[in-house]
N, C-alpha and C positions, 0 to 999 in steps of 0.2 A: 504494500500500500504506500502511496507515495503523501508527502506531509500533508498537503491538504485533505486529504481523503480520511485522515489519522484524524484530523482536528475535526471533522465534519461525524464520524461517528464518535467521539469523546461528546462533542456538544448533543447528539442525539441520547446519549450514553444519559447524559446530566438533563435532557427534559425528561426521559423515559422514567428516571427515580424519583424525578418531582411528581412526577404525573402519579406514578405510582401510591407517594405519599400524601398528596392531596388527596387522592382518591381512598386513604386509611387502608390499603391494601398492603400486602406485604412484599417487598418487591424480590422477584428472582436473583438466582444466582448468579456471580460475573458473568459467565459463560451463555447464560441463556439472555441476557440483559445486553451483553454485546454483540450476539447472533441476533435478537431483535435491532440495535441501530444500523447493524450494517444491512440489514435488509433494508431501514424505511430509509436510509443513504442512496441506495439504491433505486428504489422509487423515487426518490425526488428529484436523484439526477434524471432519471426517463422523463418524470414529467414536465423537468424544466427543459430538457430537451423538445419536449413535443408544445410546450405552451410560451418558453422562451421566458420562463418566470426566476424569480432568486430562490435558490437551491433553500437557503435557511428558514426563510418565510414558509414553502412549502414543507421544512421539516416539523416544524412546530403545526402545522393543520394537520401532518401525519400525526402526528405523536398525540394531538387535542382529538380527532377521530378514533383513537381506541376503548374512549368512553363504550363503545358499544357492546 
């Protein structure tokens, strides 16, 4: 993974536990907590490829969508 890519799942890393904690849930282990940001990493770059949008904005609507 090259530094950007590092830093963009670390900040996914850090809304995923907020999220988690706001939501009084218990949050996963490292391993499952970082296989979740690198995947919504990866959605966001798709999307912002196909909508032309800022990668971090759309990682926070990911991470605010798992309410469900």
């Amino acid at each position: 993974m090259n530094f950007f890519r590092q830093q963009e799942v670390r900040l996914a890393i850090r809304f995923l536990r907020a999220h988690y904690q706001r939501q009084g849930r218990l949050v996963p282990g490292e391993q499952e907590v970082e296989r979740q940001a690198t995947k919504i990493v990866d959605d966001a770059h798709r999307i912002a490829r196909e909508r032309g949008r800022n990668v971090i904005s759309i990682l926070r609507e990911l991470v605010s969508d798992l309410r469900k």
